[in-house]
Backbone of each chain as ProteinMPNN parsed JSONL, in Angstrom:
{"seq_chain_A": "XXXXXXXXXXXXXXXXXXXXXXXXXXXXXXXXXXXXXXXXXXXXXXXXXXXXXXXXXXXXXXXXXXXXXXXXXXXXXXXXXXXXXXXXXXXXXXXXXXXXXXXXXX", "coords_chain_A": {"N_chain_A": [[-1.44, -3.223, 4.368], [1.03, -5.403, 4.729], [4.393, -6.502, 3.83], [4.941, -9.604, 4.376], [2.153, -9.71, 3.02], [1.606, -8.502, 0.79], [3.292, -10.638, -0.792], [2.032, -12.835, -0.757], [-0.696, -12.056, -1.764], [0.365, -11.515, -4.803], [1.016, -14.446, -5.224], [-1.685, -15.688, -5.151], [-2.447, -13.962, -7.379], [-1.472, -15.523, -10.136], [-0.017, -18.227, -11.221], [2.001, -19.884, -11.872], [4.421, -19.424, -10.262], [6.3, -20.382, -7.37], [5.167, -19.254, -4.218], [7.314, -18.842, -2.488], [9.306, -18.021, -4.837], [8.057, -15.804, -5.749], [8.317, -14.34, -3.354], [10.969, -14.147, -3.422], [11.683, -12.771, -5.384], [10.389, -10.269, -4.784], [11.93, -9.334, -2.872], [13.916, -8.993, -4.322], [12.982, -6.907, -6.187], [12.727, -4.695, -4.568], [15.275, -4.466, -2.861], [16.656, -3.885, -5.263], [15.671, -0.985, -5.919], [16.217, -0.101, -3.933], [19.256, -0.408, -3.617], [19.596, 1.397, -5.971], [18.901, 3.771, -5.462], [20.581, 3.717, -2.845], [23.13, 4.686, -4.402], [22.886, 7.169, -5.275], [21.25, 6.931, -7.457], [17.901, 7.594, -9.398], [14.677, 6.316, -9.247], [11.75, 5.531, -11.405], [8.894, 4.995, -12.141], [6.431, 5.046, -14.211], [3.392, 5.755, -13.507], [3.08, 5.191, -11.446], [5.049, 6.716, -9.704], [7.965, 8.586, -8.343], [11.507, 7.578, -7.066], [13.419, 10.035, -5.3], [16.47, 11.458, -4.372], [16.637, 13.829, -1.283], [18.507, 16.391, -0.847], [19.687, 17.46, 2.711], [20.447, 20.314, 4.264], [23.639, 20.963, 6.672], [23.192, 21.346, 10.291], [22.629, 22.611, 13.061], [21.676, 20.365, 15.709], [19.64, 19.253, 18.744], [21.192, 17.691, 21.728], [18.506, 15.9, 22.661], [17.934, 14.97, 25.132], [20.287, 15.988, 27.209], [20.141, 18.979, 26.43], [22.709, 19.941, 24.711], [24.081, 21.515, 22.325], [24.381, 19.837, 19.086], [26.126, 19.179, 15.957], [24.908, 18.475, 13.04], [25.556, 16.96, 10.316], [25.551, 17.279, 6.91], [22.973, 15.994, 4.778], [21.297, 12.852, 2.694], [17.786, 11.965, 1.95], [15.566, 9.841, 1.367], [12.912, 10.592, -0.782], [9.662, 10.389, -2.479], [7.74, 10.672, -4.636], [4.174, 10.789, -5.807], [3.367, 9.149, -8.869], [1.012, 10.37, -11.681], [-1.08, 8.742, -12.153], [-1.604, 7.417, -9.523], [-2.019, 9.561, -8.15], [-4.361, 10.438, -8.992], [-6.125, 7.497, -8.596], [-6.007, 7.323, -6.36], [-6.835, 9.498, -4.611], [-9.348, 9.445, -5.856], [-10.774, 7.657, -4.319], [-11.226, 8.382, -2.086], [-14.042, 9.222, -1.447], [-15.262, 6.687, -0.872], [-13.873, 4.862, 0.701], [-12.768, 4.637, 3.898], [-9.811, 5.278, 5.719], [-7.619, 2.78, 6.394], [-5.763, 2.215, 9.533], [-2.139, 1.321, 9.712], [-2.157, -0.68, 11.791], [-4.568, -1.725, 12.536], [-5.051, -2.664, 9.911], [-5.59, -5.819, 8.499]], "CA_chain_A": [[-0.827, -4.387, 3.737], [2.575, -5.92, 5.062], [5.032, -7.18, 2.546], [3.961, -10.826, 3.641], [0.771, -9.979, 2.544], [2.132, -8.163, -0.721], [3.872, -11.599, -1.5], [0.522, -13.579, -0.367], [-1.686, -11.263, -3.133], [0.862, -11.7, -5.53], [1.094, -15.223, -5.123], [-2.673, -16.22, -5.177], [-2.791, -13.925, -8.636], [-0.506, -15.824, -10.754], [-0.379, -19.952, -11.477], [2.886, -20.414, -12.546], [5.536, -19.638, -9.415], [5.533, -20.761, -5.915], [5.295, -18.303, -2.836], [8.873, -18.992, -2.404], [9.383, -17.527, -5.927], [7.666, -14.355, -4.98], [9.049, -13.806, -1.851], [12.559, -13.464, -3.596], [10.969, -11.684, -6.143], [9.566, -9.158, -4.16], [12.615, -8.949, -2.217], [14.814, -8.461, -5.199], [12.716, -5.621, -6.528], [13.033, -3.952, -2.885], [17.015, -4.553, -2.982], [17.187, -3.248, -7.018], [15.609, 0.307, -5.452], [17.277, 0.115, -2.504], [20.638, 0.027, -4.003], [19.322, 2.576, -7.201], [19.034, 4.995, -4.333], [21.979, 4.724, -2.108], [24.273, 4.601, -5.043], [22.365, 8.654, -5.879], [19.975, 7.17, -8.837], [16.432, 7.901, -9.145], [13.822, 5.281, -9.29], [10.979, 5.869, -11.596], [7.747, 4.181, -12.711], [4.862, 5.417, -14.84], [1.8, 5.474, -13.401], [3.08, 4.802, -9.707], [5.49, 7.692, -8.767], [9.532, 7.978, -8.42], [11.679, 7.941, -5.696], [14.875, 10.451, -5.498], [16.924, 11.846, -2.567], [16.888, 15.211, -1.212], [19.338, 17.198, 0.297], [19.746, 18.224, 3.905], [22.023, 21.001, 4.482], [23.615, 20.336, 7.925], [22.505, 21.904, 10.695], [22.942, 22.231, 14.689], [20.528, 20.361, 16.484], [20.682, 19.476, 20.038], [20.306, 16.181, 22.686], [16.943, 15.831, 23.962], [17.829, 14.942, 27.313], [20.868, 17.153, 27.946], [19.894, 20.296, 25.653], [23.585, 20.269, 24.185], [23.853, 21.589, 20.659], [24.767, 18.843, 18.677], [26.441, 19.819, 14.684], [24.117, 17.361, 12.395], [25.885, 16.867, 9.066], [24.392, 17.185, 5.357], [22.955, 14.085, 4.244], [20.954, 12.897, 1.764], [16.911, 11.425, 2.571], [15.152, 8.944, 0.536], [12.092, 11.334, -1.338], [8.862, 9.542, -3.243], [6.715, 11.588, -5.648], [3.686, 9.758, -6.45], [2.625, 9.648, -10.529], [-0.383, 10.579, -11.917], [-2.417, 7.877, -11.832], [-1.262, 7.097, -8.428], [-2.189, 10.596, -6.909], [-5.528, 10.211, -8.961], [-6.574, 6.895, -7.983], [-5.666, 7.572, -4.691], [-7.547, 10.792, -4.415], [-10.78, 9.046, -5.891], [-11.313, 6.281, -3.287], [-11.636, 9.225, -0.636], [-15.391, 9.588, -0.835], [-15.912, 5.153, -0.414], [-13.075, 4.212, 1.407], [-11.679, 4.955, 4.923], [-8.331, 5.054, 5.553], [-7.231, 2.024, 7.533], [-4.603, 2.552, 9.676], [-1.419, -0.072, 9.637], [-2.068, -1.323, 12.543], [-5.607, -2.438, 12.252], [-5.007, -3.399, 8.981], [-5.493, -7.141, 8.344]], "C_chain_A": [[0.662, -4.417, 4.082], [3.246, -6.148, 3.835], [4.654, -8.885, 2.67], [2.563, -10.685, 3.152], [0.886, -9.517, 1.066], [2.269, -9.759, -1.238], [2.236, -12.986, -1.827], [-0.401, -13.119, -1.564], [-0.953, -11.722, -4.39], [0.797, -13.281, -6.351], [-0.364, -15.898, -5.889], [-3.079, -15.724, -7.061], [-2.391, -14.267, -10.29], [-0.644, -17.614, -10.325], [1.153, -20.425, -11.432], [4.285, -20.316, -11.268], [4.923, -20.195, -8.197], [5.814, -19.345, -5.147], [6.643, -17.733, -3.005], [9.324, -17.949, -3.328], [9.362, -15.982, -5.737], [8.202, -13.688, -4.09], [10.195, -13.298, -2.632], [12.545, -12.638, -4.737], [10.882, -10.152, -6.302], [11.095, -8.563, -3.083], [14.325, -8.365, -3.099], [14.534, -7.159, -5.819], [13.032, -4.516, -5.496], [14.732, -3.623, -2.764], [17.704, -3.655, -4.154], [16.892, -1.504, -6.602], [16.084, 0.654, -4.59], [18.818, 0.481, -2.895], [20.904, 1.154, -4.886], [20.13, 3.763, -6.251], [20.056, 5.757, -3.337], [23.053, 4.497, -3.348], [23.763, 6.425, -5.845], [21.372, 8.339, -6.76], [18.945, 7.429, -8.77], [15.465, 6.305, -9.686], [12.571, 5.961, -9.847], [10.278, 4.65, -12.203], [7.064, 4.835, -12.962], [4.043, 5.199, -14.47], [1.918, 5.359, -11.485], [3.694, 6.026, -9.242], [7.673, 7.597, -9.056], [10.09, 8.754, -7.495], [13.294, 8.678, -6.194], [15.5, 10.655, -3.978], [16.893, 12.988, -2.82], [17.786, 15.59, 0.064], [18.879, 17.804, 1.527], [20.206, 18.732, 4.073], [21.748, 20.537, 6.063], [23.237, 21.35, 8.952], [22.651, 21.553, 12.315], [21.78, 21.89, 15.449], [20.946, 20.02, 18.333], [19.863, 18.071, 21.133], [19.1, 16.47, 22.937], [17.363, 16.125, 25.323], [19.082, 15.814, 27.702], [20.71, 18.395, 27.115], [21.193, 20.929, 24.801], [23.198, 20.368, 22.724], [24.809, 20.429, 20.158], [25.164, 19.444, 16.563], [25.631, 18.146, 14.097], [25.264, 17.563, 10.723], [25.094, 16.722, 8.179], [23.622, 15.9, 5.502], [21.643, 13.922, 3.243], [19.408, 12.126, 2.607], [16.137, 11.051, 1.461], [13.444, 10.305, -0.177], [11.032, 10.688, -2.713], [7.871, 10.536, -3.89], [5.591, 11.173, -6.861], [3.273, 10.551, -8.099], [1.273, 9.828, -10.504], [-1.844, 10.055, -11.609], [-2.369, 7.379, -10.496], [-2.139, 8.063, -7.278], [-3.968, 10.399, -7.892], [-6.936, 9.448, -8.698], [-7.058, 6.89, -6.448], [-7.136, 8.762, -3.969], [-9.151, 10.354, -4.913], [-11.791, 8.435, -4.918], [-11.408, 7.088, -2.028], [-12.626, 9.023, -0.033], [-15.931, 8.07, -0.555], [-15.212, 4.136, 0.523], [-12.406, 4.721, 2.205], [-10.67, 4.484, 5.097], [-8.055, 4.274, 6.643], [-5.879, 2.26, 8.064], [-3.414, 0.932, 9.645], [-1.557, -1.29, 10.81], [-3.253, -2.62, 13.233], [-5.553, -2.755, 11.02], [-4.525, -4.835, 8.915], [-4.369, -7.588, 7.787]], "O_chain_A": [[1.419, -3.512, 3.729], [2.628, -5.977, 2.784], [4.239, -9.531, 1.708], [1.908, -11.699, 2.911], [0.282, -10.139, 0.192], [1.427, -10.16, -2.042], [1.772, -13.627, -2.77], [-0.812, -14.007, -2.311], [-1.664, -12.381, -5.149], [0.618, -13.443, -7.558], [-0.285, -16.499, -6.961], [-3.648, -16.457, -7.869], [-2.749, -13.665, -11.302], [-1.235, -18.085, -9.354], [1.368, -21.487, -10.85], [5.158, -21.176, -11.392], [3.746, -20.431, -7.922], [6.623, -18.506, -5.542], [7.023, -16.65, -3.449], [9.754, -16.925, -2.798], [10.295, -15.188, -5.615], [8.512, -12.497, -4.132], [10.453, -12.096, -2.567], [13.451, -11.835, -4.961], [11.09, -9.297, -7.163], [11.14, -7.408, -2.659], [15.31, -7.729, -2.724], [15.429, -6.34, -6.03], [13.625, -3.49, -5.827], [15.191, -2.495, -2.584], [18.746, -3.0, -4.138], [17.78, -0.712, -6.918], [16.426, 1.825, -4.422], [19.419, 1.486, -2.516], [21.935, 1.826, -4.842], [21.225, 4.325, -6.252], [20.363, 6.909, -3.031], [24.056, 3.943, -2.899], [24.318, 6.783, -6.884], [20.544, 9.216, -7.007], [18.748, 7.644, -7.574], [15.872, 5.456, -10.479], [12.102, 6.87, -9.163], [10.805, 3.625, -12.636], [6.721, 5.571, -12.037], [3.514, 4.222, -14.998], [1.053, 5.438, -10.613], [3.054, 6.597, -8.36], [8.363, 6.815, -9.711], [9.772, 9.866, -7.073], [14.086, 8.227, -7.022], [15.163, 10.206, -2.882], [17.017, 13.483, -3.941], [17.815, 15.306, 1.262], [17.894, 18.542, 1.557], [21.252, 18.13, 4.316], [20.75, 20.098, 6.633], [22.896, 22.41, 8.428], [22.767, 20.402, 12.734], [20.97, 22.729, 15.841], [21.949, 20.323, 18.98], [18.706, 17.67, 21.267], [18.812, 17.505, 23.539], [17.236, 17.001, 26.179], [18.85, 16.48, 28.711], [21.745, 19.012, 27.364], [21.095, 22.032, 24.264], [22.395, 19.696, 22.076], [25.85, 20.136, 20.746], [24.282, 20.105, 16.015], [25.775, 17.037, 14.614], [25.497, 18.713, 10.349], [24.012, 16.157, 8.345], [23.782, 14.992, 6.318], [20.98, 14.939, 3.041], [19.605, 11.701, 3.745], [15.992, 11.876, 0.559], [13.183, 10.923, 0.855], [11.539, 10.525, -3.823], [7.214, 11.188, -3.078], [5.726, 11.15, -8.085], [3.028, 11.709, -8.438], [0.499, 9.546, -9.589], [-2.934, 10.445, -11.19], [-3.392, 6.732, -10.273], [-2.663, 7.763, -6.206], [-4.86, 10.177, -7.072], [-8.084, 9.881, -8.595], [-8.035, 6.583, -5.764], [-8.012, 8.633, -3.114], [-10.102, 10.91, -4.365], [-13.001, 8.579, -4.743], [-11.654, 6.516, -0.966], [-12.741, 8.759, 1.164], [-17.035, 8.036, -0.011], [-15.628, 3.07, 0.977], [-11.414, 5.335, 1.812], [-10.414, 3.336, 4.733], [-8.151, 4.749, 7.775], [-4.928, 2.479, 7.314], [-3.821, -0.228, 9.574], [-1.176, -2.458, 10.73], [-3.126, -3.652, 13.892], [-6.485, -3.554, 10.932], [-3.364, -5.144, 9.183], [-4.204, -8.795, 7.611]]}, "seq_chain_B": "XXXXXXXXXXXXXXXXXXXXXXXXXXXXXXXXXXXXXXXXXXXXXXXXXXXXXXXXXXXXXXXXXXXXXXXXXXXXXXXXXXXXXXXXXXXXXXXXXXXXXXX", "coords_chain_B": {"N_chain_B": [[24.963, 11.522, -12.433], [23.423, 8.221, -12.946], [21.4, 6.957, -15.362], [18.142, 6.489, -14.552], [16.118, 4.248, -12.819], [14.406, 1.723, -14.065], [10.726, -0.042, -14.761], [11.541, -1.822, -16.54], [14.698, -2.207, -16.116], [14.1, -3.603, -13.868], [12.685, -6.073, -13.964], [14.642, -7.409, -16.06], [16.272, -7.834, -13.573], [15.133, -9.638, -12.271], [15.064, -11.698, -13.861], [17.829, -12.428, -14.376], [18.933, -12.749, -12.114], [17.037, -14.447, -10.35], [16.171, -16.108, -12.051], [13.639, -16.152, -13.402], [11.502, -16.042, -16.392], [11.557, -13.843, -19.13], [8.936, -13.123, -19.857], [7.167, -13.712, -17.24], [8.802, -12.142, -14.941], [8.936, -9.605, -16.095], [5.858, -9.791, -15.848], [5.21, -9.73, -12.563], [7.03, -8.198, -11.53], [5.058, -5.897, -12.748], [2.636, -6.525, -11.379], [3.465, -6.33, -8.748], [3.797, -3.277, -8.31], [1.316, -2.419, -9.02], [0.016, -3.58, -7.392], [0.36, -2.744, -4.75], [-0.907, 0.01, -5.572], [-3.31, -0.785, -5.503], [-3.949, -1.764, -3.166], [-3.925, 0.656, -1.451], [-5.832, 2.505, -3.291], [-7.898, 1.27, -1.805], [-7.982, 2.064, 0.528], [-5.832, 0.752, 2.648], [-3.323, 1.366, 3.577], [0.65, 0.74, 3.67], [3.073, -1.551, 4.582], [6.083, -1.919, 3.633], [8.59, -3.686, 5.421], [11.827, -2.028, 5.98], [12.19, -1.229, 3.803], [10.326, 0.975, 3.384], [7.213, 2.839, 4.23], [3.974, 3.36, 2.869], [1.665, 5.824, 3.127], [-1.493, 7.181, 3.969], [-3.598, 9.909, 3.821], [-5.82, 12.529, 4.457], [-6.897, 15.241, 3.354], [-8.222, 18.55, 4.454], [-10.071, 21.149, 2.614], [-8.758, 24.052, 1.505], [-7.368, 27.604, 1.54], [-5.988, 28.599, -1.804], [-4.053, 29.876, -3.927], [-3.322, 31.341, -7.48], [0.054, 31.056, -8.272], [0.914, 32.972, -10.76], [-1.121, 35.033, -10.956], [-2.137, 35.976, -9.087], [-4.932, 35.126, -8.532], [-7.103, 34.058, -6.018], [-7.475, 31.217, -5.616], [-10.015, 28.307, -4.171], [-7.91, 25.147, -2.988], [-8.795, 21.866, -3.402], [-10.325, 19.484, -1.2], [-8.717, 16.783, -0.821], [-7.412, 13.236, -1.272], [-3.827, 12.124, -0.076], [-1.259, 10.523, -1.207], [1.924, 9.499, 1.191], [5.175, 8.966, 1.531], [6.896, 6.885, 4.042], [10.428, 6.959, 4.685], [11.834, 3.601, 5.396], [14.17, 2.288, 8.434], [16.454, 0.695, 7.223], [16.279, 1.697, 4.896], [16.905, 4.409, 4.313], [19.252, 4.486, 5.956], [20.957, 3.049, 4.209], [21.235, 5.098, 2.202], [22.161, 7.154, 3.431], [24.902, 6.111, 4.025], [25.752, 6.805, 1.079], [25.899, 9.615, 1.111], [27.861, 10.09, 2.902], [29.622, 8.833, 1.136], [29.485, 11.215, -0.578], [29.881, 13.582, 0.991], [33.149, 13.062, 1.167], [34.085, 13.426, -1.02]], "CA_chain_B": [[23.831, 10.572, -11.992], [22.837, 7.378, -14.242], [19.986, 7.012, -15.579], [16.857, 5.895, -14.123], [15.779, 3.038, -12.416], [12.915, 1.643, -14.279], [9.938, -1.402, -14.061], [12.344, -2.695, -17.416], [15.481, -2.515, -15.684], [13.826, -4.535, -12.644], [12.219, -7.167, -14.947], [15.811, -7.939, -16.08], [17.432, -8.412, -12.906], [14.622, -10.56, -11.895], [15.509, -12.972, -14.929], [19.336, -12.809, -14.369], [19.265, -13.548, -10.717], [15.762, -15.112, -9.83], [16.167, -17.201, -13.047], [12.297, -15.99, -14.241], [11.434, -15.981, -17.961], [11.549, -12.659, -19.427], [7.598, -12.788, -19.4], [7.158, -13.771, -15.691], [9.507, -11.062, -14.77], [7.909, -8.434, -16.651], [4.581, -9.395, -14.804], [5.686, -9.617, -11.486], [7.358, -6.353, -11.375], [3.6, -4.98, -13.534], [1.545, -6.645, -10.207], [4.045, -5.976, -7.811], [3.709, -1.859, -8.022], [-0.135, -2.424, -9.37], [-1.233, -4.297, -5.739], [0.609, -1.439, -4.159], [-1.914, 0.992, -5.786], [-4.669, -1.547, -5.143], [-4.132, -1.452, -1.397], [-4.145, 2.244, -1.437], [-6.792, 3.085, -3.303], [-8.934, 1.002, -0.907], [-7.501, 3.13, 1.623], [-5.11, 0.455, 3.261], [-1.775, 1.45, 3.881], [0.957, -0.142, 2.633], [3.692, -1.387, 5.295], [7.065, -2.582, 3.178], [9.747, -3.15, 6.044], [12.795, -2.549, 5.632], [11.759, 0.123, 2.675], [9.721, 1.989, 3.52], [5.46, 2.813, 4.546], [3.359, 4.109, 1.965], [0.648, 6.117, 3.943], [-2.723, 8.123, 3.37], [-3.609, 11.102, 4.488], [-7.274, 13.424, 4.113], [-6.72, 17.215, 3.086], [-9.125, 19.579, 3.983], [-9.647, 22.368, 1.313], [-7.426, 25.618, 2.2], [-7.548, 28.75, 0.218], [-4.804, 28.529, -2.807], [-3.331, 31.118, -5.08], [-2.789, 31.343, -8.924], [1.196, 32.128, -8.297], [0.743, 33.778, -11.708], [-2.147, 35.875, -11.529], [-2.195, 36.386, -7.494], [-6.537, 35.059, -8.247], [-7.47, 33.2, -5.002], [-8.456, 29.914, -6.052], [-9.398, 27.284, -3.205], [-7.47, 24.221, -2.728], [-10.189, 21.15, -2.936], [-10.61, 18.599, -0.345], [-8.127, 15.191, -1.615], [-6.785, 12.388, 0.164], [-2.816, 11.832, -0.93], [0.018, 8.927, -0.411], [3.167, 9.952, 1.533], [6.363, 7.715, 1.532], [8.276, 6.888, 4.868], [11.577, 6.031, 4.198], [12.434, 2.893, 6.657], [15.429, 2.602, 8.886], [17.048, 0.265, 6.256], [17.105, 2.405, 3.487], [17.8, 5.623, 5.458], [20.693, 4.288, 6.663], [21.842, 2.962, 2.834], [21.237, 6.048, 1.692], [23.024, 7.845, 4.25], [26.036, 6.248, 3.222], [25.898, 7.379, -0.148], [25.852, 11.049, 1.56], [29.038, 10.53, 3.424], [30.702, 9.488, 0.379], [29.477, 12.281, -1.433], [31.12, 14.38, 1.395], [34.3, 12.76, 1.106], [34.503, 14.389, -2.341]], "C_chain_B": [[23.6, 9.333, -13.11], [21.753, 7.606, -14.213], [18.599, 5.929, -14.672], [16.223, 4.41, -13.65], [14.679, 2.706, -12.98], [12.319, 0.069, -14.134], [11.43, -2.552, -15.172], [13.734, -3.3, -17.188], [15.443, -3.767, -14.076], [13.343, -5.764, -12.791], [13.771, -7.484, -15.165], [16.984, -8.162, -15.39], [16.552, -9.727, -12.469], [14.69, -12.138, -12.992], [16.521, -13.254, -14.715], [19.618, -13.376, -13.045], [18.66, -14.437, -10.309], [15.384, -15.815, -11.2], [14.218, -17.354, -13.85], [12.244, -15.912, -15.606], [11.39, -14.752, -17.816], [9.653, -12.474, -18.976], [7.002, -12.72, -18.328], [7.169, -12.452, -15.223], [8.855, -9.849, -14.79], [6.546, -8.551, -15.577], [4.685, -9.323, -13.228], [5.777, -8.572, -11.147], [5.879, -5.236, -11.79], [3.192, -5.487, -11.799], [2.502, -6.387, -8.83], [3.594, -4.178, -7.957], [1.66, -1.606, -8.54], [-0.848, -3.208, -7.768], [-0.777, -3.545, -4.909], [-0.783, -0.582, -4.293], [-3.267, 0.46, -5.583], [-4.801, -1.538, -4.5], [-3.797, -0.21, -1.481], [-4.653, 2.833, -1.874], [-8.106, 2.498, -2.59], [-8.155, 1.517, 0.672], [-6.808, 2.307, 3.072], [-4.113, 0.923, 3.103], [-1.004, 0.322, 3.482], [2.79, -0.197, 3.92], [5.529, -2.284, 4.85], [8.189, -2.83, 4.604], [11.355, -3.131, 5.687], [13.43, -1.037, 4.798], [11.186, 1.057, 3.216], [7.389, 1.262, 3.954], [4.783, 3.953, 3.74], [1.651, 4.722, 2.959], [-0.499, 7.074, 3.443], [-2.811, 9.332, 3.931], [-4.819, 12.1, 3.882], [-6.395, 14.912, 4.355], [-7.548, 17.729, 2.937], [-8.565, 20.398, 2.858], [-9.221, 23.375, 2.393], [-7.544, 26.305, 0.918], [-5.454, 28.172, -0.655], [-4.88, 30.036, -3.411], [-2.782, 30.766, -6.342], [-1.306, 31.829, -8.566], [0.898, 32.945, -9.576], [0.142, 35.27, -11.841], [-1.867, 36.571, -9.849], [-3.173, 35.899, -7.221], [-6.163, 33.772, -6.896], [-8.34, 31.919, -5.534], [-8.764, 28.51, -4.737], [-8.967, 26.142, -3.418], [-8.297, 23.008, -2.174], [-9.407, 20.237, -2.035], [-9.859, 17.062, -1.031], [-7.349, 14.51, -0.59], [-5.101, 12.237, -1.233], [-1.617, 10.777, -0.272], [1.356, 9.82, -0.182], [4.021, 8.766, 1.687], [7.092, 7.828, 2.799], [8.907, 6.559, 4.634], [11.938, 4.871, 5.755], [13.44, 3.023, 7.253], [16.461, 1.828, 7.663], [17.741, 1.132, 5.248], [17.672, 3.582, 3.747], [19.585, 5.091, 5.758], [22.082, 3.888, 5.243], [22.257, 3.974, 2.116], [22.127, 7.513, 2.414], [24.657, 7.89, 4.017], [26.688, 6.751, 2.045], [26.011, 9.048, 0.126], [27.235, 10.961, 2.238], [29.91, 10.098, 2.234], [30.634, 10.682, -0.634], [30.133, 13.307, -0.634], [32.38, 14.454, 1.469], [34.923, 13.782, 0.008], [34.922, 15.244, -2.326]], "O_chain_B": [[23.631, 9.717, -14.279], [21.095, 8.245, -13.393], [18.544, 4.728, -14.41], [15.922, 3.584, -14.511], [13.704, 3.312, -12.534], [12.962, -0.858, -13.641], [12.033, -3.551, -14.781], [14.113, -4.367, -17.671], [16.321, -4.421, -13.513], [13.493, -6.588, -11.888], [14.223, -7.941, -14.115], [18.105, -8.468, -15.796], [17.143, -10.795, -12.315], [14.381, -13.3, -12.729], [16.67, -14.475, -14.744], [20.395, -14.313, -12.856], [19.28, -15.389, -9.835], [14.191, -16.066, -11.375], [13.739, -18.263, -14.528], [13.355, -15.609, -16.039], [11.225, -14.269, -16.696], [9.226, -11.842, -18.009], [6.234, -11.77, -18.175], [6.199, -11.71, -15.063], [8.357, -9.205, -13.867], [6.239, -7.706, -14.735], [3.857, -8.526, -12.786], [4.923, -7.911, -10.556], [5.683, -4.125, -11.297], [3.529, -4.659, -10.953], [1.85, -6.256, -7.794], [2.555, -4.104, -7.3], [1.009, -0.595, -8.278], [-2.005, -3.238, -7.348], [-1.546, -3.487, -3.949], [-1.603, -0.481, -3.38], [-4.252, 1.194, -5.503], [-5.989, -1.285, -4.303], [-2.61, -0.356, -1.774], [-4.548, 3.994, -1.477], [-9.198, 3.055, -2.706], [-8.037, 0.886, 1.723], [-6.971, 2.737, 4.214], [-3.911, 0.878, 1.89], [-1.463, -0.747, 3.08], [3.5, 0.797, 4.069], [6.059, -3.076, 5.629], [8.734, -1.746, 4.809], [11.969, -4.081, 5.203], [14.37, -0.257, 4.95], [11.816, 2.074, 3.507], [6.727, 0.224, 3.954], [4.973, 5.16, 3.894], [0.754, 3.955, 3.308], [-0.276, 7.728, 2.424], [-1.856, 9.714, 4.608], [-4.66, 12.431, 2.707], [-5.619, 15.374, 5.192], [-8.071, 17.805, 1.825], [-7.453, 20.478, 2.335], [-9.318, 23.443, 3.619], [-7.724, 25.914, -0.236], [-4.394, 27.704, -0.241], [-5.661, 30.977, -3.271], [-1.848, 29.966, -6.396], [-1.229, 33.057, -8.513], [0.46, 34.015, -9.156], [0.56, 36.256, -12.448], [-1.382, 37.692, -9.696], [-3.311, 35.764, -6.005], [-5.279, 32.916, -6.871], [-9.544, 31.795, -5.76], [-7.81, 27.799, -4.417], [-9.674, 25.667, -4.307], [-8.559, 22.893, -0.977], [-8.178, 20.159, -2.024], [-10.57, 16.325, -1.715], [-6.837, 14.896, 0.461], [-5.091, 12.235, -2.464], [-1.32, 10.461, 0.88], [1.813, 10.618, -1.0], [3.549, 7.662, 1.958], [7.916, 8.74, 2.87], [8.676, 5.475, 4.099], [12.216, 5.289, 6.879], [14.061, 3.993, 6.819], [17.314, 2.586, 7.202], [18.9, 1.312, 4.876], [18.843, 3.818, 3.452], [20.721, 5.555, 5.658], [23.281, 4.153, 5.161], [23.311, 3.991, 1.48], [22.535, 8.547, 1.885], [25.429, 8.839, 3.885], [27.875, 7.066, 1.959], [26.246, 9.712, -0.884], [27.859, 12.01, 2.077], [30.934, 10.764, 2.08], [31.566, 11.03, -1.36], [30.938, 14.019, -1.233], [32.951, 15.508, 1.749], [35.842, 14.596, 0.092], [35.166, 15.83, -3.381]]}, "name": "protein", "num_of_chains": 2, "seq": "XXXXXXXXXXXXXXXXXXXXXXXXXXXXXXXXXXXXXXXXXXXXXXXXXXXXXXXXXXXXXXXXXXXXXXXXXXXXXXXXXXXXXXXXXXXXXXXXXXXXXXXXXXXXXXXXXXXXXXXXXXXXXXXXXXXXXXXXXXXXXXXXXXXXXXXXXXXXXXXXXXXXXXXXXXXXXXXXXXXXXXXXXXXXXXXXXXXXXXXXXXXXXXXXX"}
C-alpha cells in the first residue's frame, strides 16, 4: 500500500470529507511525526508501536570506490517499535497471508 | 525531551490547521494508523514516501535462552513489521543530531 492508496482507503471509508481533505490530512499527520522526531521527541501510539531515535556513535568508514577511510560523525536514526497488538496481529496473518512485496503490490 | 507525541496530540493539529471538527479529526488519525495495520496484517507492505516503509518479514524458529535461568527455550516461527526510515525523514532527523553536537 502507497500513501495514495492509504488516502484512497481512507477516503472510500468515511462520507463526510473529500479526497482532497484526506490527502492533507494524511499529510499533516506524516509532517506532525516528522517534525516530533527531528526536534528529539518520541512518537507513540497504543496498539500500533512508537517511533524514537537511536544513537550512532561515529565511526570511520571508508569510500567504496577509492577505499579511503572516511570519519562518519554521530548522528541520530529514526527507530520504530511496533505495539502489541501490532506485533500480534501481524504475527497471526502468517499462516493465511503471503507477504506481498511493494512492488507487486497493487 | 517533551513529552510524547500522541494519536490526541495529532487529532488537535488536524482541527487547528486542516479546520476538521474535533470528531472528524479524532477518526481520521483512529483509521489512518488502523488501515496501516490492516494492510499488514494481510501481508501487504506499507510504502509511506517520504516517511518511511513499513515491511514484513518470516522468522524461522532458532534456539532461545531464558537469560535468567540459562533453560534453552526455542524461539517460535513469527512473521514481524520493520520500519525503514525514508530519505526525508533521515535527513530531518539528522539535523536534529548536528544540533545536538553543537552543544
Amino acid at each position: 500500500m502507497t500513501k495514495s492508496e492509504l488516502i484512497e482507503f481512507l477516503a472510500r471509508r468515511q462520507s463526510q470529507l473529500t479526497s482532497k481533505d484526506i490527502e492533507s490530512a494524511v499529510k499533516t499527520i506524516l509532517e506532525h511525526m516528522t517534525q516530533a522526531l527531528s526536534n528529539g521527541n518520541r512518537v507513540e501510539i497504543r496498539g500500533f508501536g512508537s517511533f524514537s531515535l537511536h544513537y550512532r556513535s561515529p565511526r570511520v568508514g571508508r569510500n567504496p570506490k577509492s577505499g579511503e577511510p572516511v570519519s562518519l560523525p554521530a548522528k541520530y536514526v529514526p527507530y520504530f517499535k511496533p505495539g502489541k497488538q501490532m506485533r500480534e496481529r501481524v504475527d497471526q496473518s502468517k499462516f493465511n497471508s503471503p507477504i506481498i512485496p511493494h512492488d507487486e503490490a497493487q | 525531551m517533551a513529552a510524547a507525541l500522541t494519536k490526541a496530540d495529532m487529532a488537535e493539529k488536524l482541527h487547528e490547521q486542516d479546520g476538521l471538527n474535533k470528531r472528524e479529526a479524532k477518526e481520521i488519525v483512529e483509521m489512518f494508523f488502523e488501515e496501516i495495520r490492516l494492510s499488514l496484517e494481510t501481508g501487504n507492505q506499507v510504502k509511506l514516501s517520504g516517511f518511511g516503509n513499513f515491511d514484513l518479514r518470516d522468522k524461522n524458529q532458532r534456539p532461545g535462552r531464558n537469560p535468567k535461568t540459562g533453560e534453552e527455550i526455542p524461539i517460535s516461527a513469527r512473521r514481524v513489521v520493520t520500519f525503514r526510515p525514508g530519505q526525508k525523514l533521515k535527513t530531518r532527523v539528522d539535523a536534529y543530531a548536528g544540533s545536538v553536537a553543537q552543544q
